[in-house]
N, CA, C and O atoms as CSV, one atom per row, in Angstrom:
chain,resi,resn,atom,element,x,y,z
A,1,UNK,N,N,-160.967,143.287,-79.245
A,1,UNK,CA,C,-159.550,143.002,-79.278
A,1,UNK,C,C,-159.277,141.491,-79.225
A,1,UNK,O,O,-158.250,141.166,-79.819
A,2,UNK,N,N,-159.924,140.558,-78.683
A,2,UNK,CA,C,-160.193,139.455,-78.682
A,2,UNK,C,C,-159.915,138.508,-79.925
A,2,UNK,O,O,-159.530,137.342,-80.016
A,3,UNK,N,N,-160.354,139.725,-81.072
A,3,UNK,CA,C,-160.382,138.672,-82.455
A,3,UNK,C,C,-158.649,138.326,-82.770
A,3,UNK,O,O,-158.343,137.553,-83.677
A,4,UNK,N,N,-157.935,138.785,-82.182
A,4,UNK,CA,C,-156.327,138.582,-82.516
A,4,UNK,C,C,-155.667,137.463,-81.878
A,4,UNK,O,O,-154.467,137.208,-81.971
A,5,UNK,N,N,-156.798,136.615,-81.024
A,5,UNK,CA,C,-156.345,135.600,-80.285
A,5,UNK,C,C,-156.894,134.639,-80.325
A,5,UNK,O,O,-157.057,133.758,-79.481
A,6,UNK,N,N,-157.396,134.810,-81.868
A,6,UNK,CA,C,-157.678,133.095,-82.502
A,6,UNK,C,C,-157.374,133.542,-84.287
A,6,UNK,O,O,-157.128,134.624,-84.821
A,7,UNK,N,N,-157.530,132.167,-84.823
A,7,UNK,CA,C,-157.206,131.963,-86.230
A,7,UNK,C,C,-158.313,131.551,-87.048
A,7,UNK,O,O,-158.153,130.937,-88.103
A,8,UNK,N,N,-159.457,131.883,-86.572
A,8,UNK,CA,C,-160.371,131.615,-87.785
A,8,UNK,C,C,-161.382,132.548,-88.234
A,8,UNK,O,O,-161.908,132.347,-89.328
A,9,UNK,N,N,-161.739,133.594,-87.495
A,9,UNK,CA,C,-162.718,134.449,-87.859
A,9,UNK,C,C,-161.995,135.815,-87.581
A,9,UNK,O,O,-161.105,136.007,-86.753
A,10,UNK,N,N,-162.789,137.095,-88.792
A,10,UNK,CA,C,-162.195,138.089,-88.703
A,10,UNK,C,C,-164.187,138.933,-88.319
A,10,UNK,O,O,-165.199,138.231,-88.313
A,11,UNK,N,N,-164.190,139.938,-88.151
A,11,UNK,CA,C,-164.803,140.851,-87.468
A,11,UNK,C,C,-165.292,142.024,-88.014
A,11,UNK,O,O,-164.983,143.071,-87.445
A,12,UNK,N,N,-166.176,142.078,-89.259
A,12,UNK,CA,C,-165.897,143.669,-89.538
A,12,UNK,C,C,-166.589,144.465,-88.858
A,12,UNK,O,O,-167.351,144.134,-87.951
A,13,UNK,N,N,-166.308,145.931,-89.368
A,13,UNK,CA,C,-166.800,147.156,-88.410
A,13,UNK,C,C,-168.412,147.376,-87.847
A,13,UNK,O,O,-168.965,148.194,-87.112
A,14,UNK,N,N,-168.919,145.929,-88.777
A,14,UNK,CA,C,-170.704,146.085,-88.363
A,14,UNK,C,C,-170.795,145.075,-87.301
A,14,UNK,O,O,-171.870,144.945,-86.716
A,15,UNK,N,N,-169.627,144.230,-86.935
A,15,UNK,CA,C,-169.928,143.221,-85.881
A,15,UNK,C,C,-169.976,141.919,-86.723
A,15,UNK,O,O,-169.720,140.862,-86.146
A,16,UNK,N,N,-170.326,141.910,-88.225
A,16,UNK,CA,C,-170.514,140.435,-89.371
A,16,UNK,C,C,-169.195,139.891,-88.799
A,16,UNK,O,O,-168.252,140.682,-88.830
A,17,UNK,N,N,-168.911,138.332,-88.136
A,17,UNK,CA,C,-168.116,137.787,-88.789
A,17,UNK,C,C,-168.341,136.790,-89.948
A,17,UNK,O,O,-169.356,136.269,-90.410
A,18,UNK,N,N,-166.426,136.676,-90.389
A,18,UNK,CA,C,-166.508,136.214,-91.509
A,18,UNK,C,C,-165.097,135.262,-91.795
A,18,UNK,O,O,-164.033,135.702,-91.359
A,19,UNK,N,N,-165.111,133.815,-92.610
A,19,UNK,CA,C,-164.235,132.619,-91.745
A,19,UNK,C,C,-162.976,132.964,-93.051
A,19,UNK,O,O,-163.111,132.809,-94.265
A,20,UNK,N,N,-161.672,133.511,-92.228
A,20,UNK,CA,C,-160.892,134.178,-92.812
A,20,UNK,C,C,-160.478,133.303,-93.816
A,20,UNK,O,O,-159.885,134.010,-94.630
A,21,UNK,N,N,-160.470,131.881,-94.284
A,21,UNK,CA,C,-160.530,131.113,-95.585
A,21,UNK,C,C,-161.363,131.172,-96.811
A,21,UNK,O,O,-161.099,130.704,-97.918
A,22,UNK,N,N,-162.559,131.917,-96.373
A,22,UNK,CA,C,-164.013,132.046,-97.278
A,22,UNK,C,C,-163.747,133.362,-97.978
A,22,UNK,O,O,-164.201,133.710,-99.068
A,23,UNK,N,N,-162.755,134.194,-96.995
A,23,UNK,CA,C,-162.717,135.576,-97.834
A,23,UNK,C,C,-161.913,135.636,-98.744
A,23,UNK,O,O,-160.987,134.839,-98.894
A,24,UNK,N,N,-162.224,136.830,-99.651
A,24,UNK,CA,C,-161.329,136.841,-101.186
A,24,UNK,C,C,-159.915,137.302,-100.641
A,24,UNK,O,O,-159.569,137.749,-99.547
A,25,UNK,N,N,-159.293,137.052,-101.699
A,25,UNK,CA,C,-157.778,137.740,-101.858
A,25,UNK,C,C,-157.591,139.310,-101.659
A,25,UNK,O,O,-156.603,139.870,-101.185
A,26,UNK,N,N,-158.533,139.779,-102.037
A,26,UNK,CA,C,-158.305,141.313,-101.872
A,26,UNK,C,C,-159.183,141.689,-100.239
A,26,UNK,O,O,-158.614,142.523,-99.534
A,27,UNK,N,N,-160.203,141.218,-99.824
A,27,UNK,CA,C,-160.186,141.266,-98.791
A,27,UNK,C,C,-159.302,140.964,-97.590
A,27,UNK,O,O,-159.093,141.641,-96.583
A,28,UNK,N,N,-158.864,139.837,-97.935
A,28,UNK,CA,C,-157.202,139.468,-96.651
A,28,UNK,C,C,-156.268,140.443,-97.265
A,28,UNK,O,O,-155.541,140.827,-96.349
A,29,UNK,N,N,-155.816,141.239,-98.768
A,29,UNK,CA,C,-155.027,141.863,-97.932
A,29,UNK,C,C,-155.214,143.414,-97.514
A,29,UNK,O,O,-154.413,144.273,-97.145
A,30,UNK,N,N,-157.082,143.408,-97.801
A,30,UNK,CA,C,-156.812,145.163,-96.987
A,30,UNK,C,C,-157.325,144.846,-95.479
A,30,UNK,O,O,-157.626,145.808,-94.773
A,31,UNK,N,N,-157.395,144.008,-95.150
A,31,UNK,CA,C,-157.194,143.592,-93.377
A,31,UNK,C,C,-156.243,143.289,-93.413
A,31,UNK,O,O,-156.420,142.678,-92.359
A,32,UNK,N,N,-155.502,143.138,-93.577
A,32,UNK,CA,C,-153.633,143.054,-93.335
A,32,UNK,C,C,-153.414,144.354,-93.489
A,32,UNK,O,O,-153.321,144.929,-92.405
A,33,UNK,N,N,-153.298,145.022,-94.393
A,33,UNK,CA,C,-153.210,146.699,-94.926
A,33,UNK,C,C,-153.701,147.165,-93.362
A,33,UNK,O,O,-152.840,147.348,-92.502
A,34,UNK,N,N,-155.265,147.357,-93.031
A,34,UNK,CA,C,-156.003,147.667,-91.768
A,34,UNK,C,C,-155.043,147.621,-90.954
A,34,UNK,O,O,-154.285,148.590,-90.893
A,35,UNK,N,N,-154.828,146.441,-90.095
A,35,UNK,CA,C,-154.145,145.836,-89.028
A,35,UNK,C,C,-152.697,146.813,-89.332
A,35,UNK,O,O,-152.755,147.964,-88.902
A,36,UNK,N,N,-151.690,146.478,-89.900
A,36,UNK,CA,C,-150.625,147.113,-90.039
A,36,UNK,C,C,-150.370,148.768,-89.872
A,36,UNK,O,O,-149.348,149.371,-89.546
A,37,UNK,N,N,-151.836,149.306,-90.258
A,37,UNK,CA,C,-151.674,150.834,-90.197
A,37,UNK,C,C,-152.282,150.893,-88.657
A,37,UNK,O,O,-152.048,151.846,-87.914
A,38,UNK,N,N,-153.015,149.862,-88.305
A,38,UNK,CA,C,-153.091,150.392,-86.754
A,38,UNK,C,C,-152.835,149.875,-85.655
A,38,UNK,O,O,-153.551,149.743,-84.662
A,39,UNK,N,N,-151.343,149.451,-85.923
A,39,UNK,CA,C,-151.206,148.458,-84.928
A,39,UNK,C,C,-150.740,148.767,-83.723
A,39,UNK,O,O,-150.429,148.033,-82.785
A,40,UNK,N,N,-150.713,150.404,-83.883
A,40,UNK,CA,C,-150.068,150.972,-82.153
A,40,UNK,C,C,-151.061,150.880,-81.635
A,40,UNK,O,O,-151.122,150.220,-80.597
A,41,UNK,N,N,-152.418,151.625,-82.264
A,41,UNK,CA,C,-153.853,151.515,-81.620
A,41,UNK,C,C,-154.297,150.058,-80.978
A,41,UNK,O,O,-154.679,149.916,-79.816
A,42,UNK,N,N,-154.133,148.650,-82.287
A,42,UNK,CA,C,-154.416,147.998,-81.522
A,42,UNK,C,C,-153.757,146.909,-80.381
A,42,UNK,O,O,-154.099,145.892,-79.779
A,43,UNK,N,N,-152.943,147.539,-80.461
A,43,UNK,CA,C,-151.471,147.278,-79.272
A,43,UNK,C,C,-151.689,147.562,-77.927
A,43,UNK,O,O,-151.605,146.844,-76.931
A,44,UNK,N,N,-152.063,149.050,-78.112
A,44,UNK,CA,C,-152.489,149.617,-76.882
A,44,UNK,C,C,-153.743,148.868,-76.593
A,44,UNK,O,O,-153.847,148.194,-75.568
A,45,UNK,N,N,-154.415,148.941,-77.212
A,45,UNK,CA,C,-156.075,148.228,-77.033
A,45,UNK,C,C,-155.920,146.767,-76.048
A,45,UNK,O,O,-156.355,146.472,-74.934
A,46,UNK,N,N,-155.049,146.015,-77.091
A,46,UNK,CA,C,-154.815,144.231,-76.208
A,46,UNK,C,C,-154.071,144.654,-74.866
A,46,UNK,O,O,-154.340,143.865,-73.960
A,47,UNK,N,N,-153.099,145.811,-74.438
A,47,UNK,CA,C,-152.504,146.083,-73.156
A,47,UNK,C,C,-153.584,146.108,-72.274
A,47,UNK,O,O,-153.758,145.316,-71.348
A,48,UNK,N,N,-154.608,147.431,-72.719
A,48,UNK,CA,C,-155.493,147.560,-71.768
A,48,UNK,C,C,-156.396,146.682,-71.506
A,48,UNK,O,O,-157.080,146.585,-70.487
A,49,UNK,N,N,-156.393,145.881,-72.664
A,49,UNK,CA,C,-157.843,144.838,-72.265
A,49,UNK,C,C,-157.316,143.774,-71.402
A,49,UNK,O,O,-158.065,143.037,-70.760
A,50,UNK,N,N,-155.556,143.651,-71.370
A,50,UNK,CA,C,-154.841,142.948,-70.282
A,50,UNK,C,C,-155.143,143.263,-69.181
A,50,UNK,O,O,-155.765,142.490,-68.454
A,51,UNK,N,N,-154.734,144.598,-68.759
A,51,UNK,CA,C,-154.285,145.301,-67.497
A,51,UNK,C,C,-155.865,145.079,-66.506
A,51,UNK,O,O,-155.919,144.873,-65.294
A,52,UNK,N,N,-157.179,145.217,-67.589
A,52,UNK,CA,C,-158.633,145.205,-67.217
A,52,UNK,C,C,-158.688,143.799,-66.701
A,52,UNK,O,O,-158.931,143.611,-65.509
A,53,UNK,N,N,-158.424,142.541,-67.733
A,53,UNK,CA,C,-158.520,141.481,-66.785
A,53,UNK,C,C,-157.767,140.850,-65.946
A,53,UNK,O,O,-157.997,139.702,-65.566
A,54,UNK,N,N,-156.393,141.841,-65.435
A,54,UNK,CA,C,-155.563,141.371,-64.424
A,54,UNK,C,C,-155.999,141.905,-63.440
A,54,UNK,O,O,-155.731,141.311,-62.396
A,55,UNK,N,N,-156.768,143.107,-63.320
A,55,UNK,CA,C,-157.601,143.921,-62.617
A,55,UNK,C,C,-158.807,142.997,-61.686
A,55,UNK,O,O,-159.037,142.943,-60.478
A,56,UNK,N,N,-159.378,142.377,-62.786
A,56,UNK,CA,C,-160.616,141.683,-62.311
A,56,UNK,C,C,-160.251,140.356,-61.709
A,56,UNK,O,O,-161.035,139.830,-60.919
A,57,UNK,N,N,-158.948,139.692,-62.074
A,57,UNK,CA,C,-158.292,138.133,-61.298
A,57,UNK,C,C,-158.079,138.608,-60.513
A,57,UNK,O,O,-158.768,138.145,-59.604
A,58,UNK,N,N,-157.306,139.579,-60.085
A,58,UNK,CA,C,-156.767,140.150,-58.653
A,58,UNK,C,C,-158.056,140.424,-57.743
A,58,UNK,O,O,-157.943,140.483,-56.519
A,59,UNK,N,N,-158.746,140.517,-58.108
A,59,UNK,CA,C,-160.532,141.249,-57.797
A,59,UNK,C,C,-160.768,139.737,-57.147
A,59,UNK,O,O,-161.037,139.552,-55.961
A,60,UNK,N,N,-160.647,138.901,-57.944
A,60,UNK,CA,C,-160.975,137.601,-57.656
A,60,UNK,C,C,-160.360,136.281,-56.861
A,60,UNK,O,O,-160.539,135.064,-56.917
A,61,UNK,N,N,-159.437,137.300,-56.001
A,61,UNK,CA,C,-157.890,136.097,-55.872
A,61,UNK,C,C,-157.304,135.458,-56.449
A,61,UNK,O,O,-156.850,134.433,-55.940
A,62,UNK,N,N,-157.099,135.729,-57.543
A,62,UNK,CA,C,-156.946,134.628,-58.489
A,62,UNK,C,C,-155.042,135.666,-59.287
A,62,UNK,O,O,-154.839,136.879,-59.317
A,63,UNK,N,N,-154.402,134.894,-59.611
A,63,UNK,CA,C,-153.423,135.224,-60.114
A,63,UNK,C,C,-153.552,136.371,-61.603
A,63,UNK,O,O,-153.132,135.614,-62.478
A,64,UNK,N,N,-153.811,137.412,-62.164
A,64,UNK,CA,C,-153.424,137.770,-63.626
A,64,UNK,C,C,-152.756,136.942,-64.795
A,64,UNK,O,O,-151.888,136.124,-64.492
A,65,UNK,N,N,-153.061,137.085,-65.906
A,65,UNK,CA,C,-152.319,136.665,-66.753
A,65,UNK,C,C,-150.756,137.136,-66.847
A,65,UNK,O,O,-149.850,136.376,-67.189
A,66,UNK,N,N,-150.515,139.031,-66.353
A,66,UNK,CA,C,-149.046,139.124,-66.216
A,66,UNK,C,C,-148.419,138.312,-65.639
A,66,UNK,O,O,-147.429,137.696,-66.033
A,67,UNK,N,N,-149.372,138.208,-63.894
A,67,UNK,CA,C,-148.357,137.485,-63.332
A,67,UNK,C,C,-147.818,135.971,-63.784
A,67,UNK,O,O,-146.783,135.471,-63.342
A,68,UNK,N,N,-148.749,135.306,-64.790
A,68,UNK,CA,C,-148.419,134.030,-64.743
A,68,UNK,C,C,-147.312,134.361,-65.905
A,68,UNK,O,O,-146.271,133.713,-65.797
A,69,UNK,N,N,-147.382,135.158,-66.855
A,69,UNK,CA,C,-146.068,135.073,-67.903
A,69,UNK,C,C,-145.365,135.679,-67.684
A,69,UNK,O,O,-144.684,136.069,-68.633
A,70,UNK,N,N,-145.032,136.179,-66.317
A,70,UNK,CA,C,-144.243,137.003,-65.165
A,70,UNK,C,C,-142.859,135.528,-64.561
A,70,UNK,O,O,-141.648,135.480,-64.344
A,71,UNK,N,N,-144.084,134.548,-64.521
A,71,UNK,CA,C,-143.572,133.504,-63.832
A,71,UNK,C,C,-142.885,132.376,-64.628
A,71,UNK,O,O,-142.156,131.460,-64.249
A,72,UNK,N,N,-143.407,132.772,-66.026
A,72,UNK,CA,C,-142.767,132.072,-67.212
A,72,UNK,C,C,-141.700,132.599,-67.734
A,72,UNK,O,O,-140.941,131.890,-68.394
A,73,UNK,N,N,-141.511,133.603,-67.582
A,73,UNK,CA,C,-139.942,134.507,-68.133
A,73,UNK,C,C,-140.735,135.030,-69.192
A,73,UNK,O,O,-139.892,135.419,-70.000
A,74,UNK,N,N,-141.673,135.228,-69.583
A,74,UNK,CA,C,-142.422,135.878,-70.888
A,74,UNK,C,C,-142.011,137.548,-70.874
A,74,UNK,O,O,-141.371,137.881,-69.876
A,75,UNK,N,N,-142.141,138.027,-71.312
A,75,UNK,CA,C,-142.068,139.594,-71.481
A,75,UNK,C,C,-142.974,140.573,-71.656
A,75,UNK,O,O,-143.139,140.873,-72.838
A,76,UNK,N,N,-143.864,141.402,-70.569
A,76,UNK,CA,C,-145.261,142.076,-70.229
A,76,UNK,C,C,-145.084,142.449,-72.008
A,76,UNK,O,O,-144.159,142.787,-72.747
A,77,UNK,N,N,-146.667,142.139,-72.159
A,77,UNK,CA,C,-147.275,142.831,-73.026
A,77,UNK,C,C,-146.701,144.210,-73.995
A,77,UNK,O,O,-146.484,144.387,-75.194
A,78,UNK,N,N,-146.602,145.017,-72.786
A,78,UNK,CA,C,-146.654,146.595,-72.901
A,78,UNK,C,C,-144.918,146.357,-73.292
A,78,UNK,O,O,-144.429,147.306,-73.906
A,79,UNK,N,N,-143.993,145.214,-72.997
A,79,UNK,CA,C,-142.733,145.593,-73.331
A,79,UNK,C,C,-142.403,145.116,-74.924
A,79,UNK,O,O,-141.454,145.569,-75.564
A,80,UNK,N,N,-143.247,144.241,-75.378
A,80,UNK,CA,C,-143.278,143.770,-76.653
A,80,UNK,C,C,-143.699,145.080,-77.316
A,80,UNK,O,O,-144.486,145.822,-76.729
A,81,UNK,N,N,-143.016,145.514,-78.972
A,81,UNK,CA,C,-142.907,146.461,-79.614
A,81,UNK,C,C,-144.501,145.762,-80.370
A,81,UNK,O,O,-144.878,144.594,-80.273
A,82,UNK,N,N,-145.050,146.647,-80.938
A,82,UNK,CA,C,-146.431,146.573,-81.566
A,82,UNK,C,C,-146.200,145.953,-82.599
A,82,UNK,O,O,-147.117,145.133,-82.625
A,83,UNK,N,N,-145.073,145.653,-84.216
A,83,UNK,CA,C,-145.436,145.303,-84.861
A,83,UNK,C,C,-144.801,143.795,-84.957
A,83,UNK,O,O,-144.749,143.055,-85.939
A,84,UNK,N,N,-144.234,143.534,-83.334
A,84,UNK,CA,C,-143.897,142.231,-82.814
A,84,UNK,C,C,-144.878,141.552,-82.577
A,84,UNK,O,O,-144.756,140.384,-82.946
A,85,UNK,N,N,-146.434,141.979,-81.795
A,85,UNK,CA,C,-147.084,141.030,-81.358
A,85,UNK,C,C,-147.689,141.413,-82.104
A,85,UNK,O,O,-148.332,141.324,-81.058
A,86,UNK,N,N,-148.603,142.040,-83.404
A,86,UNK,CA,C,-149.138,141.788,-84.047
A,86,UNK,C,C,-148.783,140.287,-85.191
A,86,UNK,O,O,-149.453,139.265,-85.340
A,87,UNK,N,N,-147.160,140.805,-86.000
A,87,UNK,CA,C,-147.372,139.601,-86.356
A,87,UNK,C,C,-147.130,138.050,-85.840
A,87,UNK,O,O,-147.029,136.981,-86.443
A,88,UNK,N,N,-147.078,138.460,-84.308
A,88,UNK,CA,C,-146.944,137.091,-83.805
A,88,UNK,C,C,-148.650,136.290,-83.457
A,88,UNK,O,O,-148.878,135.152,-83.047
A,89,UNK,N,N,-149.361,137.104,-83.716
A,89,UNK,CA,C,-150.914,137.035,-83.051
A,89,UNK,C,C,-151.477,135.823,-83.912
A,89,UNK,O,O,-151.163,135.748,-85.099
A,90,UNK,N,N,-152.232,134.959,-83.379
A,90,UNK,CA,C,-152.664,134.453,-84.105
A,90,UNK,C,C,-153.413,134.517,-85.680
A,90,UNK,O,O,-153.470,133.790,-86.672
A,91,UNK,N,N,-153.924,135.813,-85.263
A,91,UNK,CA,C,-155.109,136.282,-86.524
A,91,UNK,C,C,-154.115,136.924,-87.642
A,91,UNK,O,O,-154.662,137.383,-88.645
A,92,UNK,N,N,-152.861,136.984,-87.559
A,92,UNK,CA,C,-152.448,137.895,-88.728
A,92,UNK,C,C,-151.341,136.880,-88.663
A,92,UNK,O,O,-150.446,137.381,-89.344
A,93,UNK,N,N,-150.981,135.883,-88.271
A,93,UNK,CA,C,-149.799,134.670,-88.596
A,93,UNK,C,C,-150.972,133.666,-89.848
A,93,UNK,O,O,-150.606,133.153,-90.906
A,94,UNK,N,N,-152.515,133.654,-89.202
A,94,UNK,CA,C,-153.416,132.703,-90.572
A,94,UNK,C,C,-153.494,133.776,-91.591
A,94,UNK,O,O,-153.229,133.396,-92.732
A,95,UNK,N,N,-153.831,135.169,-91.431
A,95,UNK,CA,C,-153.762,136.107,-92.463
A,95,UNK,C,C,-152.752,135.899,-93.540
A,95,UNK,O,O,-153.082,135.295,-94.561
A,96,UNK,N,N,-151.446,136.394,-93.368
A,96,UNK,CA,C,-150.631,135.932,-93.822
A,96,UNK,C,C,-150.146,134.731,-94.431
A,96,UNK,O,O,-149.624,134.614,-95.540
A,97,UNK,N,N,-150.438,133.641,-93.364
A,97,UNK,CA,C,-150.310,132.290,-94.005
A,97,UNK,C,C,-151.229,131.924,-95.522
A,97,UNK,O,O,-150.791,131.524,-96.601
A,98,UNK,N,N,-152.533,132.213,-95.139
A,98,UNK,CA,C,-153.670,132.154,-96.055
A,98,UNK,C,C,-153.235,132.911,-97.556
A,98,UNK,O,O,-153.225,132.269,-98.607
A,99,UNK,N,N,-152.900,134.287,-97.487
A,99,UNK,CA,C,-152.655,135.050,-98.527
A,99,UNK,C,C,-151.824,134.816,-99.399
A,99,UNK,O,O,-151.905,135.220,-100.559
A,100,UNK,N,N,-150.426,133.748,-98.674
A,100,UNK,CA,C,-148.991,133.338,-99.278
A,100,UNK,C,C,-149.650,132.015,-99.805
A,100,UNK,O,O,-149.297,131.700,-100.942
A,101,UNK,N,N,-150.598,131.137,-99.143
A,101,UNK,CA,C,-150.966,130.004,-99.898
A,101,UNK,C,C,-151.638,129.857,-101.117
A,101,UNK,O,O,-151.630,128.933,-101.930
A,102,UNK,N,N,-152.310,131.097,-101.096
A,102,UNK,CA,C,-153.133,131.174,-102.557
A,102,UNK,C,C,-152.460,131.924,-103.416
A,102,UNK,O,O,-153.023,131.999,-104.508
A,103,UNK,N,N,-151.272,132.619,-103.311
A,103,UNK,CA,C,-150.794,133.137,-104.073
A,103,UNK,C,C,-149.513,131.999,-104.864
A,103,UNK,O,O,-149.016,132.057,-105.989
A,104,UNK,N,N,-149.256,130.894,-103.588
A,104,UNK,CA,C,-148.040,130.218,-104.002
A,104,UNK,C,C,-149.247,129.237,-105.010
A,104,UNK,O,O,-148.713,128.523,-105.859
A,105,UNK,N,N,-150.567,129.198,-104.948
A,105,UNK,CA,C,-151.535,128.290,-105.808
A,105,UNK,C,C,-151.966,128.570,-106.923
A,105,UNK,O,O,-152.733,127.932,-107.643
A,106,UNK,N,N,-151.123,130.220,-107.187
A,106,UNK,CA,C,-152.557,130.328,-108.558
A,106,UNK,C,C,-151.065,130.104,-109.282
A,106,UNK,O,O,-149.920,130.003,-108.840
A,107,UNK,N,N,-151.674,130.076,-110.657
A,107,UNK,CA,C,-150.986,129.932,-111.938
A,107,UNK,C,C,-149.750,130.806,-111.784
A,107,UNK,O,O,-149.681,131.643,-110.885
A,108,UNK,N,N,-148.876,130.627,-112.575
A,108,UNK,CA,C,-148.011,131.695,-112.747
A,108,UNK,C,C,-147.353,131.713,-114.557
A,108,UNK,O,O,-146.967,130.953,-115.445
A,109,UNK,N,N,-147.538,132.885,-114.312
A,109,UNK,CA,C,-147.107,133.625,-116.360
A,109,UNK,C,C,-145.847,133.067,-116.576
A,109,UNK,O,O,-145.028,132.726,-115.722
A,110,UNK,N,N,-145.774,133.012,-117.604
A,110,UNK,CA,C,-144.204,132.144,-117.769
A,110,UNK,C,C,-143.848,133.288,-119.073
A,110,UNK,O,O,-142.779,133.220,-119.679
């Protein structure tokens, strides 16, 4: 779940990464396609992998990440709608970005 909280590498299902600029056009957009059809799944996924390491700071004395964007006025995780923090995530804001740049680059038919 991790890979949604950076902008340069994507992850496939064998564990290969791969540097989301190097990949083709039709690869960025059936990982966009991917991502979009499962983004309750991986919604739920980034909650729990929250709730696990607020689990383990508290374990540690140490504050959670809720609590600190608790303390920022941020809005828990779990209250953000799924296809809000997906496209706010890092990995699908370069997705996107990437896909619109090469498309605003290639030729166009006149």
């Amino acid at each position: 779940m991790r890979v949604f909280d950076q902008d340069v590498w994507w992850v496939d299902v064998l564990g290969r990464p791969h540097r989301l600029v190097a990949m083709s056009d039709e690869y960025l957009t059936n990982v966009i396609t991917f991502l979009t059809e499962g983004e309750q799944r991986f919604h739920q996924g980034t909650v729990l992998r929250g709730l696990l390491e607020d689990i383990g700071a508290l374990l540690e004395g140490r504050p959670g990440g809720q609590q600190v964007l608790e303390a920022t006025g941020a809005p828990a995780l779990s209250e953000v709608e799924p296809r809000a923090w997906l496209e706010g995530s890092p990995l699908m804001r370069v997705l996107r970005r990437e896909l619109a740049a090469r498309r605003d680059r290639a030729p166009h038919d006149e």
